[in-house]
N, C-alpha and C positions, 0 to 999 in steps of 0.2 A: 438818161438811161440808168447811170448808178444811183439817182435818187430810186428810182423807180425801183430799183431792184432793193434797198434797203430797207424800202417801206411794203415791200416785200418779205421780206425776212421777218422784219417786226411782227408782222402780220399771222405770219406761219409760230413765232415762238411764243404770243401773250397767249394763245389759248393752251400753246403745252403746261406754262406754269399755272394759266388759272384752274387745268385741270388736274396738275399736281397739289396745288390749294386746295380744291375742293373734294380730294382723296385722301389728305392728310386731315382734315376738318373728319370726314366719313371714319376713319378707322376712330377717331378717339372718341366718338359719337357712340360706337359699338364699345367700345371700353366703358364711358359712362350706363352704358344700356347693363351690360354684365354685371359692374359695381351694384347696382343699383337689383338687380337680383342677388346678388348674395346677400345684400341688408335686408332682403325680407324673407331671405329663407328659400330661394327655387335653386340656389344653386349652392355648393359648397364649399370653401376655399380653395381644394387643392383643384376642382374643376374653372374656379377664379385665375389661377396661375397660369391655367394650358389658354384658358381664352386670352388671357395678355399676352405672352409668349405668342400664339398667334396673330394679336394685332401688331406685335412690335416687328413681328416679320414681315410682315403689309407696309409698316410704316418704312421699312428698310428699301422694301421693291419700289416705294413713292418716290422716296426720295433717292435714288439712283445706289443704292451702296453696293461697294465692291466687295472682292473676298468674301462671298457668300459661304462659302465653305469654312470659313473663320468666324461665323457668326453675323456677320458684314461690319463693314467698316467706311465711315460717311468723314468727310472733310468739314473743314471750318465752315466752308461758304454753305454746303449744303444741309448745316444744323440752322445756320444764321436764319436762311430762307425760311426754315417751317418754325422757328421759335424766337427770331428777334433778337435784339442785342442782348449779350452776353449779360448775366448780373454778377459775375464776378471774375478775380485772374486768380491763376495758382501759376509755381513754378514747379513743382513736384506734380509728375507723372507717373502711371503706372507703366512698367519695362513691361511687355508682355514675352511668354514661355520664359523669361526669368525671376518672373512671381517675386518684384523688386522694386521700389521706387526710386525716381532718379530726380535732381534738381536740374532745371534747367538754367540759360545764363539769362532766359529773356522770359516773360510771363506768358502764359497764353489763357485764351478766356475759356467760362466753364459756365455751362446752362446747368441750376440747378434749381428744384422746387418749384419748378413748373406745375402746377395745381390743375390736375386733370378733371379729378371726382374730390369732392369735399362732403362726404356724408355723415352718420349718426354715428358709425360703426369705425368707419375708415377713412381713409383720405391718400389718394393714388397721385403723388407726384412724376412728372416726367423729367429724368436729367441727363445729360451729356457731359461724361468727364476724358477729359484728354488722355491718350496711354499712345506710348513709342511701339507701333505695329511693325517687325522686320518684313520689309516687301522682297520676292525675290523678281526677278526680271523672269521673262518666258525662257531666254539664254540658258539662265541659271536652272532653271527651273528641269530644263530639258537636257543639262549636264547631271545631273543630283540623279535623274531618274538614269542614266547610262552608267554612274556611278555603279546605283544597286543594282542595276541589271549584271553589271561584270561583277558583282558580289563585294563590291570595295566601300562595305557600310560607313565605316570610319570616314574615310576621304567623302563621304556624299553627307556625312552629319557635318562636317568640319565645314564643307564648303553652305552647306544651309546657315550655320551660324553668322559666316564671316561674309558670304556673298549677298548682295541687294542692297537696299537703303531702310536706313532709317526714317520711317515718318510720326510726325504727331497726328493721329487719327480720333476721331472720337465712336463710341458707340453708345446709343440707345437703350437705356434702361430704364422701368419701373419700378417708384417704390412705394408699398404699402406700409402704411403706420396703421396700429391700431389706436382708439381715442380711449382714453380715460371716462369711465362712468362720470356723470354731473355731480355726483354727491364725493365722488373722491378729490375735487376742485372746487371746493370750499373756500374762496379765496377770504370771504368776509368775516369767516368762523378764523381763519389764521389772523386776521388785526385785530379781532378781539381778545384770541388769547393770549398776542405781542400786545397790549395795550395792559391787560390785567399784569405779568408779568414785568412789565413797566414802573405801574404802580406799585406794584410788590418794593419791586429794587429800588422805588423811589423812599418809601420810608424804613426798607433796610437793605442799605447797601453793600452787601456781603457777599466776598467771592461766588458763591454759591448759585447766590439770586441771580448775579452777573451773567453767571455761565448758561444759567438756564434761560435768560434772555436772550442771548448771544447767539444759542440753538434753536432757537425754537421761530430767531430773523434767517439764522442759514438757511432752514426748511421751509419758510416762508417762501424766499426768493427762487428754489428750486422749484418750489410748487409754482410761482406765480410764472418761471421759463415753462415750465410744461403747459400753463396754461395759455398760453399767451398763443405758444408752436398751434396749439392744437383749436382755437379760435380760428384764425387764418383771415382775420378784420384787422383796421385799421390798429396804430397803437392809440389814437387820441379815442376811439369808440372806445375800445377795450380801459383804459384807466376812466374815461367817463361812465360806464358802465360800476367799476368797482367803488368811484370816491364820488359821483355824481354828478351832474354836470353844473350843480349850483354852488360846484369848490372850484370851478375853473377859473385860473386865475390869464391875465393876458399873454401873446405865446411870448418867446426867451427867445432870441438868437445868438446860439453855441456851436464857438469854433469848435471844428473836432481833426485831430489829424491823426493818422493810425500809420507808422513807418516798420520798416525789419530794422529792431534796436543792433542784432547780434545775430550770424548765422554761421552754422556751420554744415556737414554735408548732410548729419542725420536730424538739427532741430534747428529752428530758429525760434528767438526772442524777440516778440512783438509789445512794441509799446502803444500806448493808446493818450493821447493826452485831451483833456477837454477844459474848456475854457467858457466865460459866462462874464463876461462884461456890461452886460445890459441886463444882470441879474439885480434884484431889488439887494441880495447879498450876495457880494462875486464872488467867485470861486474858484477853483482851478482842481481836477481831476487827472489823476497819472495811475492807468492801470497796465501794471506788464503782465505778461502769460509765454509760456513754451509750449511752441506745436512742436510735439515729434513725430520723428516718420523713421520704421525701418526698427527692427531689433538693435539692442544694447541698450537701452536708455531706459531706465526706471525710476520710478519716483520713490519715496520712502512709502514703506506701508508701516501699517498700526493704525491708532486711534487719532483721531484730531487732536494736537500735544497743544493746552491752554496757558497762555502767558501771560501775567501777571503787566497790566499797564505801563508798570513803573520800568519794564524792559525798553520801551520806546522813549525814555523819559530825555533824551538827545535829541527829538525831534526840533525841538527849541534852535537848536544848533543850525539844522536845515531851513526851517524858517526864515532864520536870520537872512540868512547866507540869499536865500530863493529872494526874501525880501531889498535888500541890498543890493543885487541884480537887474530890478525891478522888473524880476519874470514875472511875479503875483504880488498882491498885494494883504498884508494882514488883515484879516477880517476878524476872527474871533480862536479862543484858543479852546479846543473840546477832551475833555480826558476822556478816550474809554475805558467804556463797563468791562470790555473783557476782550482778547484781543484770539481768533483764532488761527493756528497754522495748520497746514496740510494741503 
């Protein structure tokens, strides 16, 4: 009899999800159908907006979310269902009605760039980022309103702030990128001008030429992140694409490990180290960066301040010392052409 009745249940709940599946498939079917009229002209952006804003509402009713009157708000388990594991964790959340972010002690995961429409014009990702929702109970809910009704505004704001729980909730949102013209992602016109200016600095090595090389690799690399975001292909297509596929050389396998170096409540210092042992020339890579979060934290402004090589010229010292350790191993020693801060 309790099999019976199990296999019962089962019975009754695969069709609610497969008809929740096949509701969530439907709404973003009608997102790609919209996209796909503003790239040719029948419809206009701001009427692009209300048609999303409308599907994201459908998508909310699919997938069961609460606090409708909040905009809705969906749990972990009920993004996981329609979008699959997590591609990334944060510990920093957004506080909501305190318009504030907070660090948490434990990571929690975040759907992000979920690739809905990939068109000429646009490209509509869908993401899910975690923020701290105050819940109030019905109890609560139903004191706050007796509050205001006996006119005791204060004690029924007080008790909203302080009364219910806190949860980590996620909400549904769309985002539109627009794509760069083809002729503004030139990527093969930037190695020929980094090549000429190469040769330049190669038969005159002069601050000057340095610097203009130096600039002209920073722009390069910006241009080549823009293009890379705005492809939405493989990376091994996209660099066989730029250098050919008759330079490919056999693949590498490279440790990489990426930890929090340094935290504190409003940034953390991320290091990133990579490693290439089975490289024809080994190597080893340490790149840090600061995410910050939250006012007070500024970085220096002005121009990008250029340093003279011989400012690192201690590097020798580190070498040493890295070599000596035997964290890496000396492979060759590179002066650079021009070193940039900022």
């Amino acid at each position: 009899m309790k099999k019976l009745l199990i296999l019962l249940v089962i019975l009754l709940v695969l069709p609610l999800i497969s008809s929740a599946s096949t509701s969530f498939d439907q709404e973003i079917q009608k997102l790609t159908h919209y996209a796909e009229d503003y790239e040719i002209g029948n419809i206009n952006y701001v009427q692009l907006l209300l048609y999303m804003s409308n599907v994201k509402q459908n998508l909310n009713e699919v997938l069961g979310a609460t606090e409708k009157q909040e905009g809705g708000v969906l749990k972990q388990e009920q993004i996981e269902a329609a979008l699959g594991k997590p591609n990334k964790e944060t510990k920093w959340v957004w506080v909501e009605r305190e318009e504030r972010e907070k660090k948490l002690d434990n990571s929690v995961p975040v759907w992000e760039n979920k690739i809905v429409f990939d068109g000429k014009k646009i490209r509509v990702t869908l993401n899910a980022y975690p923020s701290i929702f105050h819940k109030l109970t019905p109890e609560i809910k139903k004191q706050i309103t007796e509050l205001k009704e006996e006119g005791k505004f204060e004690d029924a704001t007080k008790l909203s702030e302080e009364g219910g729980n806190n949860e980590v909730v996620y909400r549904l949102n769309f985002r539109t990128d627009f794509k760069k013209p083809e002729e503004q992602l030139d990527i093969q016109g930037k190695i020929n001008s980094i090549k000429s200016l190469a040769e330049i600095f190669n038969s005159d090595p002069s601050r000057e030429n340095g610097v203009a090389l130096a600039k002209e690799s920073v722009n390069a690399e910006r241009l080549f992140e823009n293009y890379f975001k705005q492809s939405g292909g493989k990376c091994e297509d996209i660099m066989k694409s730029i250098f050919g596929a008759e330079n490919f050389r056999e693949s590498m396998g490279i440790i990489t490990q990426e930890i929090s170096f340094y935290e504190k409540d409003r940034f953390e210092v991320i290091a990133r180290l990579e490693i290439c042992d089975d490289c024809q020339w080994h190597w080893t890579n340490l790149n840090l960066w600061i995410e910050r979060r939250g006012p007070g934290i500024k970085m220096p402004e002005g121009e990008l301040e250029m340093k003279s090589p011989d400012s690192y010229k201690d590097i020798d010292e580190v070498v040493k010392v890295v070599d000596d350790l035997e964290i890496s191993k000396k492979v060759a020693r590179l002066v650079p052409v021009a070193v940039m801060k900022g």
